[in-house]
Structures are given as structure tokens and as C-alpha cells.
N, C-alpha and C positions, 0 to 999 in steps of 0.2 A: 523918761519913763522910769519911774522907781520899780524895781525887782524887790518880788519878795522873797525868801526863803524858807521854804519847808523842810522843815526836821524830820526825818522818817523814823517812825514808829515801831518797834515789833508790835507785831497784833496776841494779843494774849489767848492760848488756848482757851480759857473759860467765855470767853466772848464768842465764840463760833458755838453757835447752837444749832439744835435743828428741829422743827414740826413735824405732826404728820396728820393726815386724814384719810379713810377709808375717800376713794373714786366717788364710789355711789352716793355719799353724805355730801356731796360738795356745793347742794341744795338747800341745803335743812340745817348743818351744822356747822362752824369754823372748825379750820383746822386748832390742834392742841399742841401745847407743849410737853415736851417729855421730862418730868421732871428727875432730878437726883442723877443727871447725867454724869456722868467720867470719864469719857472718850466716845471722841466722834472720829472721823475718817472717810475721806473719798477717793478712791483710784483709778485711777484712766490707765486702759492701756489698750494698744492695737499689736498684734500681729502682721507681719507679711509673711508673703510665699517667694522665695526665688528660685528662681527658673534658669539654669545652666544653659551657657549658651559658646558658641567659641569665641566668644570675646570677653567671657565672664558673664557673671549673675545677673539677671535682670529684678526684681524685687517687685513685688504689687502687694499694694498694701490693704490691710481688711481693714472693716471699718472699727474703730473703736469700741470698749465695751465698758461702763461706768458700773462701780459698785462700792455701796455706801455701806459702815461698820460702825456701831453704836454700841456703849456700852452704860448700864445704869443700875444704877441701887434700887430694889426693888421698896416700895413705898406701901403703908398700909391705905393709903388716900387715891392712891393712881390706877383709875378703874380702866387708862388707857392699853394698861398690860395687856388684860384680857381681851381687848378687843385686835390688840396686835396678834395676840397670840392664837386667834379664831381667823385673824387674817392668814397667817402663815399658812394654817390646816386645809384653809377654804380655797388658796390660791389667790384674795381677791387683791385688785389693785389699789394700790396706794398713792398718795401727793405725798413728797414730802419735801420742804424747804428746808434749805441753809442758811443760817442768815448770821452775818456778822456784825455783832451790835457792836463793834469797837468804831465800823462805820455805815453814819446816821447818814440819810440824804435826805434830811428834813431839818426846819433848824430845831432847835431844842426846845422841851415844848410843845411841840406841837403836835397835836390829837387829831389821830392817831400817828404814833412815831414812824417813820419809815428807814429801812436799812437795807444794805447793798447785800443782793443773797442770788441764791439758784434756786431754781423752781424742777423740778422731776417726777418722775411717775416712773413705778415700779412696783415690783412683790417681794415680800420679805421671804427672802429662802432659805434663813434659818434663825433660829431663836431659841437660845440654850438658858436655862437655870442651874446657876451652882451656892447652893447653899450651905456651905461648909460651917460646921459648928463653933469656929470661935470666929466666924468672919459675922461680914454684911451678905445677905443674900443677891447675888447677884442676876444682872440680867448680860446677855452679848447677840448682837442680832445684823445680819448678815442682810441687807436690800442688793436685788438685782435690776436696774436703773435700764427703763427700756428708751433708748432714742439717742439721743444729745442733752443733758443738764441746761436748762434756759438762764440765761440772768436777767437780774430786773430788781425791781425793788419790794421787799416784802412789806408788806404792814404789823406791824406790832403792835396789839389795843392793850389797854391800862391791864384788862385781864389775864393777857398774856404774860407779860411783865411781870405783874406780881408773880404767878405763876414762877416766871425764869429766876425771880432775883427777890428778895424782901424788898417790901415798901415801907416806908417808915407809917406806922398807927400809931393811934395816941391811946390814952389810958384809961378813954372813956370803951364803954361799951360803942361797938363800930360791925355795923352787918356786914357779912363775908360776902365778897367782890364776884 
């Protein structure tokens, strides 16, 4: 039996991306990508209670609690803001995927690409602008993830993509994707 050997990778921050879609649109429209991203972020964490006993603490533990943290350059093109930002007000719930395109579980090529990601639902519980005069206007925005994070594999269509990353065009006139 020949062994092969796998060389392991760092995964580069710029390859973890993440989607999102308003609950209700999940009929009518794909999810989108967030473009001009800078930082993404997800945290798990559980609390316990212990309970003093005369042999020492007994511990029980709560259930876990996920929440996701996004940070992005606001865009004159990205009509997504607003719709996030009517989410927040509105309380309504959100999809949002993580997907990390460093790895594909599809082979390459192939339409539509798929990648090893998480799947969540939650509301955005906060969503701050700072718009400092010699900077980039900023976005920072806080999801509260209700349940358990699912994994699976996303799909990523040509429009997405362009979307997350340049595609090479050529020099001819070429209608927009």
C-alpha cells in the first residue's frame, strides 16, 4: 500500500467568507455576498453552574451560545447594507453562511463550485458606522446565532465569486454578471 503525505496548510484569513440572507427571501432570492469584507469572526462559548457539595463542586453545564462578528468597508454598490441595517431595526431573522474557499469539495471547475462551510440562522444585534474623516467608512456588526452552527457544504455560483474575488474580463465590452 503506497501512503501518501499531506502537507498542511495554514488557511488564509481572506478565504473565510461569509453570506447572508434575510429568513423570509429564502424563496425568491439567493443568498449574497458581503462585499469589502475585513474581518469576520465566530465564538462559542458555554457557561456552567457549580453546585457546592461536601465532596466538592458538582458543575452542569448550559448549553452553548454562538455569535458571529463582521467587519466591512462600506461600498457605494452594496445595496446589502441597507437591507441589513432594516434587519437589525426590524429584529428579522437572518441565514448566514461561512464558507471557506481555501477548501473546495468539488473538483475544480466545476458549476457550481462547492465549499466546506456552516450554515446559521440568527439576528443581527448590532450594527455600528464610523465614518472618520481621513479613514474608509466603516461597517462592524454583531449576529446573535440561535441553535447550533450546521456544517455542510455551500454552493458558490459564478456570481457569487465575482462578487467575493475579481474574475479576469477582457477588453471587449462584456455585460455585467
Amino acid at each position: 500500500m503506497v501512503e501518501t503525505t499531506v502537507t498542511p496548510e495554514a488557511v488564509q484569513g481572506k478565504n473565510i467568507v461569509f453570506m447572508v440572507r434575510k429568513y423570509a427571501d429564502r424563496k425568491t432570492k439567493a443568498a449574497s455576498s458581503v462585499i469589502f469584507q475585513t474581518d469576520y469572526g465566530r465564538s462559542l462559548s458555554a457557561d456552567s453552574d457549580a453546585t457546592a457539595t461536601k465532596d466538592g463542586n458538582v458543575n452542569t453545564s448550559k448549553p452553548a451560545s454562538t455569535e458571529v462578528t463582521a467587519s466591512l468597508i462600506l461600498s457605494t454598490q452594496d445595496d446589502l447594507i441597507d437591507a441589513l441595517e432594516d434587519a437589525c431595526q426590524n429584529g428579522d431573522l437572518l441565514e448566514i453562511w461561512e464558507i471557506n474557499l481555501q477548501k473546495p469539495t468539488t473538483k475544480e471547475g466545476t458549476k457550481p463550485m462547492k465549499y466546506k462551510g456552516k450554515y446559521m440562522q440568527g439576528t443581527l444585534t448590532s450594527f455600528e458606522l464610523s465614518a472618520k474623516a481621513d479613514d474608509l467608512a466603516t461597517y462592524d456588526s454583531t449576529f446573535s446565532i440561535n441553535g447550533k452552527p450546521q456544517k455542510g457544504e455551500v454552493t458558490v455560483s459564478k456570481e457569487n465569486q465575482a462578487e467575493i474575488d475579481y474574475v479576469f474580463a477582457d477588453t471587449t465590452a462584456t455585460p455585467l454578471v
